[in-house]
N, C-alpha and C positions, 0 to 999 in steps of 0.2 A: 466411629461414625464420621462420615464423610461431611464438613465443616464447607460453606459456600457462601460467598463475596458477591453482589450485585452489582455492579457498575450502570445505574440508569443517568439519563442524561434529559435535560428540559428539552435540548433540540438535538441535531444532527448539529457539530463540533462543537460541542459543549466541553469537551476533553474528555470525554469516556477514554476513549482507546489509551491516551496518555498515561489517567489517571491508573487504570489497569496495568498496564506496564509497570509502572512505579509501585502497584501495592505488588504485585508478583517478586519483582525484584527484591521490595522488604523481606516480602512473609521468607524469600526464602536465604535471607541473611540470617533470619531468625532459625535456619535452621529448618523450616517448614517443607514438607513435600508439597508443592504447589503445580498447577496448570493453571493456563488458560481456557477457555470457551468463548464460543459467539456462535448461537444454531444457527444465524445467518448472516452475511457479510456481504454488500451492493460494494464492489471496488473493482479496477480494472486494474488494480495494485494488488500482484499475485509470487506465490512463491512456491519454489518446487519442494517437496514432501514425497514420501516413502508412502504409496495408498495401503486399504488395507489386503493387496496383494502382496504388495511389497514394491511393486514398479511402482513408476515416476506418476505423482498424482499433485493439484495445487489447490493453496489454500490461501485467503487473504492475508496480504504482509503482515497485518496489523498485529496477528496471533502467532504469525512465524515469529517478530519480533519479539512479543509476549512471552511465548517459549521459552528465548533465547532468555532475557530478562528473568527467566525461572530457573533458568541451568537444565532443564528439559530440551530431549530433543521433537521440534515440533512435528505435528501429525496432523491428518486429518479429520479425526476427532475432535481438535481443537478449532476446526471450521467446517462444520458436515456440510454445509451449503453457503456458495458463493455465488453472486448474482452478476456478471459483468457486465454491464450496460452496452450494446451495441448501437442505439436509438435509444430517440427522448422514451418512447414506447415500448420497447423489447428489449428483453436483457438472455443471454448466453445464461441455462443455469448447470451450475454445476455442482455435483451433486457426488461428496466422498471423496473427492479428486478430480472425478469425469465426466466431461461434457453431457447431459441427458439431452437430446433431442428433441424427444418426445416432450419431455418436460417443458422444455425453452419455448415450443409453439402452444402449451397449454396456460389459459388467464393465471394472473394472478392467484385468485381466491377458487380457482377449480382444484390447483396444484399444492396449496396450501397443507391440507391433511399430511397428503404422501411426504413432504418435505418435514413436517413437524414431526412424521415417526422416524427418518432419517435422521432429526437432530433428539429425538428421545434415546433413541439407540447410541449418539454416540458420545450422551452426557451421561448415561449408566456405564460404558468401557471405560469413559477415563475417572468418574468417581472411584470404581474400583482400583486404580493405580495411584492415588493419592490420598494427601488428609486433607487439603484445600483447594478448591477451583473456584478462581476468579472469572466469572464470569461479565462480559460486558454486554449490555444490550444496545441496540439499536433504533437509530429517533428517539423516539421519547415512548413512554410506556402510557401516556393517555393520551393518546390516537384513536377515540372512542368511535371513529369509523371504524377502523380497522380492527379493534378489540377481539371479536368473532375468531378473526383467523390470526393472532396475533401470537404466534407461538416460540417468537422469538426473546420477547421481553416476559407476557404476562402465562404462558406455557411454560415457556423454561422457569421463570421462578418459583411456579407450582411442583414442578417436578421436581427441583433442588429443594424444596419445602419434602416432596416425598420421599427422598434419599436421605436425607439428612436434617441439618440445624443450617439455616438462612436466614443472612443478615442485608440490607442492601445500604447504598449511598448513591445521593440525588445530585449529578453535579450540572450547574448554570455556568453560564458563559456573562461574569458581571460587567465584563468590557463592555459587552454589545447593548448595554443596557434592560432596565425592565427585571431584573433579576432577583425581585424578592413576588413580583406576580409570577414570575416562570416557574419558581418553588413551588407556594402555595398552589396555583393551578394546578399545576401536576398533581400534586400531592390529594386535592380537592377529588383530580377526575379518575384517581387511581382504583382500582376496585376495592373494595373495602377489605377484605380478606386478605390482600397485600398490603395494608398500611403500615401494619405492625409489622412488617420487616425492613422498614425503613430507621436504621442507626442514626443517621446525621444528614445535615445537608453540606455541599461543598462550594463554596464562590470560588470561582475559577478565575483566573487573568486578572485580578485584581491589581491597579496601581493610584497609589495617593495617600489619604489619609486614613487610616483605618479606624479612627475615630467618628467620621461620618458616616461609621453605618451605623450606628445606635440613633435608633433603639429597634434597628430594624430585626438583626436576629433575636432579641429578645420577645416581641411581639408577633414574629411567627413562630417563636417557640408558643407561645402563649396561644393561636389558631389551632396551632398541628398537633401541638405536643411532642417532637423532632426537634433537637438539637442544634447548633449550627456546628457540623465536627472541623472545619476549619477554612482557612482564607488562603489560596494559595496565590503569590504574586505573580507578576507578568513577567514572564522569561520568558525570554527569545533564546536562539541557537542550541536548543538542548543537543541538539543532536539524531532525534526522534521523528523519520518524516511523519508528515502529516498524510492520514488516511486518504481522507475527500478532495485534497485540493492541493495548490502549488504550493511548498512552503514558501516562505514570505512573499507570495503573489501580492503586488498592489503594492508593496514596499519600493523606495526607489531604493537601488543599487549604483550607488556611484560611481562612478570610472573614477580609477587608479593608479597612477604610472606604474609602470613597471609588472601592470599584473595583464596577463592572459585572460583574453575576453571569450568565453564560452559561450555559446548563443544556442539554447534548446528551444527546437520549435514546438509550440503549443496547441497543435490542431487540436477539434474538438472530441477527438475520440482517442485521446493520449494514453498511454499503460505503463506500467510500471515506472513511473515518475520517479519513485524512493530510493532508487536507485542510481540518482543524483546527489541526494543529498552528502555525501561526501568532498565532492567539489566544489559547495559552498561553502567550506570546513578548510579545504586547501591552503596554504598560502602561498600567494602568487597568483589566485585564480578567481577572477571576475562569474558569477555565474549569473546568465540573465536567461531571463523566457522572454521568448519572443513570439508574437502574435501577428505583425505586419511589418512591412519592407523597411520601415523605416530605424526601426528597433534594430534591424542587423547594424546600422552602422558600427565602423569598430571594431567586428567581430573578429576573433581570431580564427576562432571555431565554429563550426555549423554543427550541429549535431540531429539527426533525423530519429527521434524516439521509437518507441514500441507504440501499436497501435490497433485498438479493437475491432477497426474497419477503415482497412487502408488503402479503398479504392477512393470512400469517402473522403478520408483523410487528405487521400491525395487532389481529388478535386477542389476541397479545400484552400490547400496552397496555390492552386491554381488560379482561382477567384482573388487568392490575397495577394497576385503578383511575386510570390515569393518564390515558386519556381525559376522564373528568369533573375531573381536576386541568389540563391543559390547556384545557378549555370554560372553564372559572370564571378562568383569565388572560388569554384572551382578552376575557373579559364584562367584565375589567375595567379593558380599554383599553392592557394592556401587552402587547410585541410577542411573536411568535410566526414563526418561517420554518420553512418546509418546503422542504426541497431532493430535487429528484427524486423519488424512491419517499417522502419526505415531504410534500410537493407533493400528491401522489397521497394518501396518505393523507387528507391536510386537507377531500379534495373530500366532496361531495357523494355518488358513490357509485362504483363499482370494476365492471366487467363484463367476465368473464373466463371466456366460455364454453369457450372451448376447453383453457383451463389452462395456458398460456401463462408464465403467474409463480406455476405450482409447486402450484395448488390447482384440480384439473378439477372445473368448474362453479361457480368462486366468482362471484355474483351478489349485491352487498349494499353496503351505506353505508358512508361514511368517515363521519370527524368533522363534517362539516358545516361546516366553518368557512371555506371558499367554495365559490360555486356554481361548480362542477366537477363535468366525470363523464368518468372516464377508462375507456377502454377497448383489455383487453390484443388484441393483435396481434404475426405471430409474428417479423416482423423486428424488429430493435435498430435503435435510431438511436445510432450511433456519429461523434462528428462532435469537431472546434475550429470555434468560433468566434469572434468578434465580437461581447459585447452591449453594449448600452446601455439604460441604466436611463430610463423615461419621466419622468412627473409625478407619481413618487412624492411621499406624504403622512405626515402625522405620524411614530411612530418612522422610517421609511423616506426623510423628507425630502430628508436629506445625499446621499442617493445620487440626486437627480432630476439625469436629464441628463448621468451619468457612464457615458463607454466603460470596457468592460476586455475582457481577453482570458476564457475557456471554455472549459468542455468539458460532450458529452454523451454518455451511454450509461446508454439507456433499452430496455425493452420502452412498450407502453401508447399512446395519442394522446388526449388531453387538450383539450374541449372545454368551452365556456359552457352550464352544466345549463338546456331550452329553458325549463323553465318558471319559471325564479328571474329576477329584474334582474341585468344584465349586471354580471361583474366589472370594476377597472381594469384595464387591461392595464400591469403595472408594466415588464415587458420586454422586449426584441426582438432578434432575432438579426441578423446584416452583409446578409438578406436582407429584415426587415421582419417577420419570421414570428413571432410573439408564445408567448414561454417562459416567462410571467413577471405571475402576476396578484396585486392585493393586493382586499384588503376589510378597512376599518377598520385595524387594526395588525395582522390577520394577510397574509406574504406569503409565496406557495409560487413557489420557481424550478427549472429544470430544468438550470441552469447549477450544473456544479460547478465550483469553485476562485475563488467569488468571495472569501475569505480570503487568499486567494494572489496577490492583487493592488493593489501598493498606490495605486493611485489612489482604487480603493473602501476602503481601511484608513483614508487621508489624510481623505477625503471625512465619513467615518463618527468618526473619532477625533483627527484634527491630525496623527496621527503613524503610523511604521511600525515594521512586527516588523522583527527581524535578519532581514537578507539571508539566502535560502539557500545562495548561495555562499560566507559568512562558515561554514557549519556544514560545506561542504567543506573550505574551509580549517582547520578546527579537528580535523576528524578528520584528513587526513592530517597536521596538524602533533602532533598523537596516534602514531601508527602512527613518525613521525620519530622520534620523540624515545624510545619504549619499545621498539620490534622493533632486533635488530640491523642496523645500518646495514649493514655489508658483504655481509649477504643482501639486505637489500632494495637494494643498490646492482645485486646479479647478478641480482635477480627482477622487477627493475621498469626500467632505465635502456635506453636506445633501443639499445644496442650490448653488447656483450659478450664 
């Protein structure tokens, strides 16, 4: 019988996603056949997966991670639905891997149903290929508005109750304070029918004295009848980007001698961020987010991210003056990348008659900072690849004539603007197919996760960030060492 893990959380970054990672990572030290779950995932932080055709299909990082953290390779099942926010109001839904249309202009709570039996189908495929599925929910599970169509937290743990034996755990965020009402509550407005699969509670980010929380686990043991299964401390640089947000956003970053100053810029509709987190890791390498003119100072590097709506995006930097702060580092011979929807940005100009990336009718200029003109179209190219870097030049040198592995997931097709001098072609895909131009020290790719690979890190800097598997092992030897062991012996181990 198929054995299942709850991961509910008081709020959104309570540390669900982490905390899951880390018990995966155990259960399958122990030997366990383990997955992941999440029926639904709101993140513009995506990664390419095998759909269940077999082509190129995405799922939220959080679970690709998760997978990986299991020695599984990740799948679609392990994110039936991904919500990518486009607007404060509309979000891209995607649904198995693939953009639904139809879906993405239907409310909220109309598309609900149809979305809960895409995630009931694809937590009965992957119970069947396992003994354990760690499943994590999302927000928090008493959201008694939303309760009705709630089929991500308080659906999926009925269903895991109907497959099998369900256990969950409540994790709080004690940093942010509040966090013996953020239990309680929860636990209060939970439906009653779900209480009793509630094992333990979790304090998360905890730092100080551990003796100042008595007598407080003891007295909501005494409320709830729950546990407190453990205190886990405030660690920084695990290694594990962060889902929802920038990691160490709001943290300063001090300059360095000697180190390379990285400047990623932070418009409001940013993607696949996680795919920095290596170069925070680096040594030698300053990594900052940048949000206004002033924050470039110093920069070595400009980096143009990935981006959910990059006309927006780019009007964006417009407003913040950082257009003309990027031209003037570019004029003056230091490097600049664009990846993806930066890439697109850099070009020459943007045509998106039909509104395709979120603005109907947008027709107008990028930066100019190579002859590019990209134009939106309404399928994604969703793909892993193969590139290899050409005859790259100046800052870009190190990388002439280096393979790594990729990924893509794009709207747009990106062409040599007819009336300019042809770009270089800096890159090319396992087919020949060119993703990858420079001019001067600026270069735009369409390849995401060239950070995450270290032949390109080696190439670029002598040296590599910690392994990602060193940051699984760190969190689960985390979750060992602070959750009580004889629970997590009954919630994680292959038998029972």
């Amino acid at each position: 019988m198929t054995r299942f893990v709850m991961v509910w959380g008081t709020s959104s970054g309570a540390g669900k996603s982490w905390l899951a990672t880390a018990l995966c990572r155990s259960a399958a030290r122990r030997g366990t056949r383990v997955a992941p779950f999440k029926a639904q995932n709101m993140s513009n932080n995506a990664r390419v997966v095998a759909g269940l055709d077999g082509l190129g299909a995405e799922i939220g990082a959080a679970q690709y991670f998760q997978a990986l953290a299991a020695g599984v390779e990740p799948s679609v099942d392990m994110n039936p639905v991904l919500l990518k926010p486009e607007r404060d109001t509309a979000s891209q839904v995607v649904v198995h891997g693939r953009v639904d249309p139809a879906l993405s202009r239907t409310g909220w709570r109309e598309r609900s149903a149809t979305l809960a039996e895409a995630a009931r189908a694809s937590l009965q495929r992957l119970a069947a290929t396992c003994d354990l599925v760690v499943i994590e929910g999302a927000g928090s599970p008493a959201e008694i508005n939303l309760a009705p169509q709630d089929f991500v937290n308080l659906g999926t743990a009925r269903q895991a109750r109907e497959l099998g034996a369900l256990d969950s755990l409540l994790v709080t965020d004690i940093d942010r304070g509040g966090a013996f009402a953020h239990l309680y509550g929860t636990w209060a407005l939970l439906p009653e029918d779900l209480r009793g699969s509630l094992a333990g509670f979790v304090l998360n980010r905890f730092r100080g004295d551990a003796a100042l929380l008595d007598p407080g686990p003891a007295d909501l043991r005494r409320l709830t009848g729950v546990p407190l299964a453990g205190v886990i401390p405030m660690v920084r640089g695990h290694g594990l980007p962060d889902e929802d947000g920038l990691f160490d956003a709001g943290r300063p970053d001090a300059a360095a001698a000697g180190r390379l100053r990285i400047a990623v810029l932070c418009p409001p509709h940013i993607s696949n961020l996680d795919e920095f987190e290596p170069l925070r890791r680096m040594p030698g390498v300053q990594l900052a987010w940048v949000r206004a003119e002033a924050e470039l100072h110093g920069a070595d590097w400009i980096v143009l991210p990935g981006s959910k709506q990059v006309s927006g995006d780019l009007a964006w930097l417009r407003r913040q003056g950082l257009d003309r702060a990027i031209a003037r580092h570019a004029a003056e011979g230091r490097p600049v990348l664009g990846i993806c929807g930066g890439l697109q940005i850099l070009g020459e100009a943007l045509v998106d008659p039909e509104g395709h990336d979120g603005e109907t009718g947008f027709n107008g200029p990028g930066l100019g900072l190579l002859p590019l003109v990209t134009r939106y179209e309404r399928d994604k190219r969703v793909r892993r690849t193969t590139l290899r870097f050409g005859r790259t030049a100046g800052a870009w040198a190190p990388w002439a004539g280096v393979e790594a592995a990729g990924y893509e997931i794009h709207c747009g097709v990106t062409v040599p603007h007819p009336g300019l001098p042809l770009p270089i072609v800096a890159l090319r895909d396992a087919h020949g197919e060119a993703i990858g131009w420079q001019h001067g020290n600026v270069l735009g790719v369409y390849a995401h996760g060239l950070f995450e690979s270290p032949a390109l890190l080696r190439a670029m800097w002598g040296a590599n960030a910690p392994a990602l598997d060193d940051s699984f092992e760190l969190l689960a030897d985390l979750v060992e060492r602070h959750l009580d062991a004889a629970l997590l012996d009954r919630l994680l181990s292959s038998s029972r």
